[in-house]
C-alpha positions as a Markdown table, in Angstrom:
| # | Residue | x | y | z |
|---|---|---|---|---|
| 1 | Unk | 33.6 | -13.2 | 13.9 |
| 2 | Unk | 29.9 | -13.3 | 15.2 |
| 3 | Unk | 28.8 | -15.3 | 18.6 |
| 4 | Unk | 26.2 | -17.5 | 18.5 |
| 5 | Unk | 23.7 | -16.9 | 21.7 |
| 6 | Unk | 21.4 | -19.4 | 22.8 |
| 7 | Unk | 18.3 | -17.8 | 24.8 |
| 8 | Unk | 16.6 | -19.8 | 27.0 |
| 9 | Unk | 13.4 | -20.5 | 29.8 |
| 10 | Unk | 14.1 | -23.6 | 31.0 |
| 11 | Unk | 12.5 | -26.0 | 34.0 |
| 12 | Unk | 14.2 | -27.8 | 36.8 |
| 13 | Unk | 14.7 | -31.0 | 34.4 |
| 14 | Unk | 15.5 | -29.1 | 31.6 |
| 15 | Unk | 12.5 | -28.4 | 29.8 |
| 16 | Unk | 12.0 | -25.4 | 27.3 |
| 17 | Unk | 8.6 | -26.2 | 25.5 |
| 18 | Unk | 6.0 | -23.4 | 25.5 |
| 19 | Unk | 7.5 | -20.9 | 28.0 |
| 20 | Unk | 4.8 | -18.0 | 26.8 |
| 21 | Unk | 1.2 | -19.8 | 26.7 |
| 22 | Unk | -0.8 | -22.9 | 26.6 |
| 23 | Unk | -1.3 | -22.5 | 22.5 |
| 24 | Unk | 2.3 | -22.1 | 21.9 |
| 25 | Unk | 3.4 | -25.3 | 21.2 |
| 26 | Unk | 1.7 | -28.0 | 22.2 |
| 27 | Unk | 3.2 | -30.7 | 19.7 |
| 28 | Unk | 3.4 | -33.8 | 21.7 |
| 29 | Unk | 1.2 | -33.1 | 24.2 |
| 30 | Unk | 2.8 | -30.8 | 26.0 |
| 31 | Unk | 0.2 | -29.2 | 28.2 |
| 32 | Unk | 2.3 | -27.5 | 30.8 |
| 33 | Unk | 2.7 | -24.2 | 27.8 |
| 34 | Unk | 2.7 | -20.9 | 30.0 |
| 35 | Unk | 4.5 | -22.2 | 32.9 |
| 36 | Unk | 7.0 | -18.5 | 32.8 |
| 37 | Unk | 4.4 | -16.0 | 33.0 |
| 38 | Unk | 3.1 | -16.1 | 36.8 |
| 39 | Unk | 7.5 | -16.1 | 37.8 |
| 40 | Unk | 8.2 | -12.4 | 36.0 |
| 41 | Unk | 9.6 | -9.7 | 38.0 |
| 42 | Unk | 12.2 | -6.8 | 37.6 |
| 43 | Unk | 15.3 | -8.9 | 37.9 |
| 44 | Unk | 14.2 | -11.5 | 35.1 |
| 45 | Unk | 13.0 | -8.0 | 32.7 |
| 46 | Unk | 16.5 | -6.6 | 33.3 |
| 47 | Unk | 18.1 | -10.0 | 32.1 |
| 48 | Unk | 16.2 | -9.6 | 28.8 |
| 49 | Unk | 16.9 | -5.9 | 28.6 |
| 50 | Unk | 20.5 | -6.7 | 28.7 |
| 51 | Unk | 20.4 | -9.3 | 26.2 |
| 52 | Unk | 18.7 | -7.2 | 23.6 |
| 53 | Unk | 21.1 | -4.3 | 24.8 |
| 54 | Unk | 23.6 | -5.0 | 22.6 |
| 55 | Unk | 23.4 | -5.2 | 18.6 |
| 56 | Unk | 22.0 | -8.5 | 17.7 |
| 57 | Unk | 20.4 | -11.2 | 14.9 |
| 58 | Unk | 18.0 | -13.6 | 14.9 |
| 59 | Unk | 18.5 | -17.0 | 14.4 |
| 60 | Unk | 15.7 | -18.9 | 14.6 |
| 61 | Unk | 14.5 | -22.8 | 13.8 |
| 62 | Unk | 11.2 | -22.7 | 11.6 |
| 63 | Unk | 8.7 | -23.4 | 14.7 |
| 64 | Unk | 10.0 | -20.9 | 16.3 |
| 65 | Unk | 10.1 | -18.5 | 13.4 |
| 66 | Unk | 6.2 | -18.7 | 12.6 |
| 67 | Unk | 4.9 | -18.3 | 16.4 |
| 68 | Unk | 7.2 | -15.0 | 16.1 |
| 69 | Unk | 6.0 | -14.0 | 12.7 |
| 70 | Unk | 2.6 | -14.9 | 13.9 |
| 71 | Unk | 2.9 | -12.5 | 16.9 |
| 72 | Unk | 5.8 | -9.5 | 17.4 |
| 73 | Unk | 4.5 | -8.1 | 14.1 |
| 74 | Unk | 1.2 | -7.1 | 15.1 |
| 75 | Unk | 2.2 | -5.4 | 18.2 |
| 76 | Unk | 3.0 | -1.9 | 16.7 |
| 77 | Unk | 3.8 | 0.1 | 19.5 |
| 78 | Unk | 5.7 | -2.8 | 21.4 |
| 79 | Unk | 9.7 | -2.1 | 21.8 |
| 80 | Unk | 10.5 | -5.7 | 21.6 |
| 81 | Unk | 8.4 | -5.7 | 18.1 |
| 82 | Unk | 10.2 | -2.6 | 16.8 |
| 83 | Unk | 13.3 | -4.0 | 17.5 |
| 84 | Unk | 12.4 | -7.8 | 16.0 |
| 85 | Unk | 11.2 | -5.7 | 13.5 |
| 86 | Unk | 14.4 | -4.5 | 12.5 |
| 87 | Unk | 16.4 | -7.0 | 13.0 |
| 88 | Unk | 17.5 | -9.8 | 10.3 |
| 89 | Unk | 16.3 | -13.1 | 11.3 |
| 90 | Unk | 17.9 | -16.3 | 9.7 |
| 91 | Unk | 15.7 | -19.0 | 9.3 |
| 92 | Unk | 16.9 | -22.7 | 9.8 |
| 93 | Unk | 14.1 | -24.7 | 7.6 |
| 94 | Unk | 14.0 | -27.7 | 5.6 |
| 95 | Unk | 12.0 | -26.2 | 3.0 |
| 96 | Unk | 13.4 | -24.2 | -0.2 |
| 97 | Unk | 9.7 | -22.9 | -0.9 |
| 98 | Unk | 7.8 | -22.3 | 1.9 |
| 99 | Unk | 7.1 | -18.3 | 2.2 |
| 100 | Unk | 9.1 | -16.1 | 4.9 |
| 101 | Unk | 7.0 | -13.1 | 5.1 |
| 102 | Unk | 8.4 | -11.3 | 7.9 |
| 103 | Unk | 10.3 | -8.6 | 6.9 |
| 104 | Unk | 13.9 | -8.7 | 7.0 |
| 105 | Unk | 13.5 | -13.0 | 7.1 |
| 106 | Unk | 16.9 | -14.8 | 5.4 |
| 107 | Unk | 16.2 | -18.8 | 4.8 |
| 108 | Unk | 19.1 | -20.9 | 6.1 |
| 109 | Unk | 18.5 | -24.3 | 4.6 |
| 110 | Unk | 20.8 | -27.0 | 2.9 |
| 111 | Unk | 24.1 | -28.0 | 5.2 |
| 112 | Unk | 22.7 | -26.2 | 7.9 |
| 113 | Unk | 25.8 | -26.5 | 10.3 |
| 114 | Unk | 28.2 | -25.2 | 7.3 |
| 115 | Unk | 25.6 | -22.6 | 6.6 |
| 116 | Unk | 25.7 | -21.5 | 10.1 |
| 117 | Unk | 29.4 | -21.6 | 10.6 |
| 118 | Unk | 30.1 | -19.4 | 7.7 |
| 119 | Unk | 27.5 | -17.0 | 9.3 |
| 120 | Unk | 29.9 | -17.0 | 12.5 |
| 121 | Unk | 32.8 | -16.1 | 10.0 |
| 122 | Unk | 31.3 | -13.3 | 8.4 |
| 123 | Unk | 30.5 | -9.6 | 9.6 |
| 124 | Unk | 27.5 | -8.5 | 11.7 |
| 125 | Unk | 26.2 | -8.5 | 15.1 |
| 126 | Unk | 26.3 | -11.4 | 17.4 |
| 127 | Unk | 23.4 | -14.5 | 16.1 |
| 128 | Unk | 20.7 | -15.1 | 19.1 |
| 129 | Unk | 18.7 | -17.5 | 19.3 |
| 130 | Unk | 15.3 | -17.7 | 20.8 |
| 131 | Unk | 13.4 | -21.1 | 21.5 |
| 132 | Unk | 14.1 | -23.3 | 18.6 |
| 133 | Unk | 15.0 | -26.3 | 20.5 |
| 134 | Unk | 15.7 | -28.8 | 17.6 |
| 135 | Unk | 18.1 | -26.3 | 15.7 |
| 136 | Unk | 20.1 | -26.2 | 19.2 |
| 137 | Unk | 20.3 | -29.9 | 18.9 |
| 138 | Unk | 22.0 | -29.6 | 16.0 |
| 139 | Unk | 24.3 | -26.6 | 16.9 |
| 140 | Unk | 25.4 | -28.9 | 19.8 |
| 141 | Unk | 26.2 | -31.4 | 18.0 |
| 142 | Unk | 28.7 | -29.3 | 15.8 |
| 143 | Unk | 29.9 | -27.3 | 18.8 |
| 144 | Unk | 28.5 | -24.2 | 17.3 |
| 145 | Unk | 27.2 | -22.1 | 20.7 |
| 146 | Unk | 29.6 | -19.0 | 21.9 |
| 147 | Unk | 27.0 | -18.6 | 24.8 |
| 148 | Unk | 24.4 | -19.9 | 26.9 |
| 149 | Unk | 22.3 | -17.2 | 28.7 |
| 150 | Unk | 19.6 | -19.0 | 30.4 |
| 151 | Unk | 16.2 | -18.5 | 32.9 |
| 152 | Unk | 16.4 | -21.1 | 35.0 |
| 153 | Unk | 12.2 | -21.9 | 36.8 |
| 154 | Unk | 11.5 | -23.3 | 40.1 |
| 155 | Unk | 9.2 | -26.0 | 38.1 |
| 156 | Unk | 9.4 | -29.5 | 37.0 |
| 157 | Unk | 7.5 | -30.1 | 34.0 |
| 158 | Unk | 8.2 | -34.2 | 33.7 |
| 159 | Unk | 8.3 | -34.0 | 30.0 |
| 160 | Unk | 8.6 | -32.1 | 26.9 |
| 161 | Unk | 11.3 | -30.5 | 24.6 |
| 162 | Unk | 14.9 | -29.9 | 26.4 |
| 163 | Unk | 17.4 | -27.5 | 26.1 |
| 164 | Unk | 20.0 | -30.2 | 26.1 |
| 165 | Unk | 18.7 | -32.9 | 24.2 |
| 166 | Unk | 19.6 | -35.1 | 21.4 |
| 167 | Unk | 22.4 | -33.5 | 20.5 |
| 168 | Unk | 24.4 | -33.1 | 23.5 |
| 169 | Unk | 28.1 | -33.2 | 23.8 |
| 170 | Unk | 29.8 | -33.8 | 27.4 |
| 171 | Unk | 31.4 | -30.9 | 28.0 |
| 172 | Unk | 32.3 | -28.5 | 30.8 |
| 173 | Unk | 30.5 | -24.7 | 31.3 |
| 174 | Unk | 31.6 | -21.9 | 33.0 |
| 175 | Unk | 29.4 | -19.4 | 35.0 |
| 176 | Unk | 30.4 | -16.2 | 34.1 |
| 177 | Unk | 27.3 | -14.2 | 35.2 |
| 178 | Unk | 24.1 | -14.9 | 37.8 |
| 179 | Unk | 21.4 | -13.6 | 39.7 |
| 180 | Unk | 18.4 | -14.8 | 41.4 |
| 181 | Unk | 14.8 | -13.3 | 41.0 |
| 182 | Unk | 12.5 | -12.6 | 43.9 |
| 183 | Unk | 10.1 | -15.4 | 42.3 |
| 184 | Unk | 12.8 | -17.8 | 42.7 |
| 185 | Unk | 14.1 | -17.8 | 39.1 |
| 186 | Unk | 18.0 | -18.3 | 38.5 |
| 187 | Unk | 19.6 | -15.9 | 35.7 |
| 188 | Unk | 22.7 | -17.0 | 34.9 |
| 189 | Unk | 25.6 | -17.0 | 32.0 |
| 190 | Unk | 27.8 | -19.6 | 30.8 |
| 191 | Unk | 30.6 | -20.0 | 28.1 |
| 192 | Unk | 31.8 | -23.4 | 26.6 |
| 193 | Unk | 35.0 | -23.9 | 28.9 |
| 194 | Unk | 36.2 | -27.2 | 26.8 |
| 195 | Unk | 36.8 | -31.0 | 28.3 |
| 196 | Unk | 34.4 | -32.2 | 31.6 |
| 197 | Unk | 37.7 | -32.2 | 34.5 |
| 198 | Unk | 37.9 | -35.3 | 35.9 |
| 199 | Unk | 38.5 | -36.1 | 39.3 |
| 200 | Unk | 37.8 | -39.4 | 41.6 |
| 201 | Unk | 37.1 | -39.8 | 45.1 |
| 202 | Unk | 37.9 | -42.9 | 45.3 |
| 203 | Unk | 40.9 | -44.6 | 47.7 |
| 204 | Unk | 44.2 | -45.1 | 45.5 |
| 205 | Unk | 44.8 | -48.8 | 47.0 |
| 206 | Unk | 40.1 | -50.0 | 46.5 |
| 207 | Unk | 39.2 | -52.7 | 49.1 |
| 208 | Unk | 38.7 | -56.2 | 48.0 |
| 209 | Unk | 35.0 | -55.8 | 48.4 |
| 210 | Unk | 35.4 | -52.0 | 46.0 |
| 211 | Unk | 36.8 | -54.3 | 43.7 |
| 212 | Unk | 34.4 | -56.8 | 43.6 |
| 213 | Unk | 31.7 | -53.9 | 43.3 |
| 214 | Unk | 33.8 | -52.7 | 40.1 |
| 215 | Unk | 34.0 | -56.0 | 38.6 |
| 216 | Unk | 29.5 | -56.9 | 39.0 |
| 217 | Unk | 29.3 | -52.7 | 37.4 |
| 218 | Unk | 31.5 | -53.9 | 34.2 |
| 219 | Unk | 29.5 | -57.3 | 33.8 |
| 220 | Unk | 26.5 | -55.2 | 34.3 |
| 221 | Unk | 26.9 | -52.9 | 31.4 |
């Protein structure tokens, strides 16, 4: 059974839009694109390293899919390229037509969460993903992640695309790995560790006037 890997830069408040330049994606009006590039260092390159250490796939939503095709391609002498190269990449797109003309490019389209679950159950390398926040939204939703490795920046970017969106389910994480770069950036691991555990601080025997506090909350909404 493949993992599925979800890859992410990601601000303060959770932002993941445009990590690599200001003409990456500015859908929306982003205008914050490039806000990684001045936080690089040796710690945040050997997080990378060790992601596309192991054998791996693509899976990518179609946004994300055409600023790759539109870039690691052309960069022949590039390792990353080679190895993107080489790799197959599954593309999540609504569209039964449009061309895929990267080499080694699978179209994923249809039930997307069925197609996607069956990829799990087949044999290959681990799936990662890389940007693509609306087909996390939807992997979310179906409880489809194995892993979150994530780049947490000392930014906050007010608005634009999230990581954990949408499609959210409450659930708990646990840290399995973490470092922090000398630019202040927090590299870190988690796995999905099932139900949020619920605890209360509150007094066994509430005061009248908890009480009354309790009763305003529910009338409240």
């Amino acid at each position: 059974m493949r993992k599925i890997i979800a890859a992410a830069f990601v601000s303060l408040d959770g932002v993941m839009q445009g990590p690599g330049g200001p003409t990456e994606d500015p859908t929306g009006g982003f205008t914050q694109g490039g806000w990684t590039v001045t936080f690089w260092d040796e710690t945040m390159e050997q997080f990378m390293g060790g992601m596309f250490g192991d054998a791996f796939d693509l899976l990518l939503g179609r946004k994300t899919y055409e600023i790759f095709a539109a870039h690691w391609p052309y960069l022949e002498d590039d390792p990353i390229s080679v190895l993107f190269n080489g790799v197959t990449k599954y593309v999540v797109t609504s569209s039964a037509s449009e061309p895929l003309n990267w080499v080694n490019s699978v179209r994923v389209t249809g039930d997307v969460p069925g197609e996607i679950a069956k990829l799990k159950q087949g044999d290959g390398p681990n799936l990662l993903i890389q940007g693509s926040s609306v087909l996390l939204q939807t992997l979310l939703e179906h409880n489809l992640i194995d892993e979150f490795r994530l780049l947490t920046l000392p930014v906050v970017l007010g608005s634009g695309k999230r990581l954990f969106g949408t499609g959210t389910r409450p659930g708990a994480l646990k840290l399995v790995e973490s470092g922090v770069s000398k630019t202040g950036v927090i590299v870190s691991v988690y796995h999905p560790a099932g139900a949020i555990p619920i605890g209360s601080f509150q007094s066994a025997q509430p005061s009248e006037a908890e009480g009354a506090r309790q009763d305003r909350m529910k009338h409240e909404g």
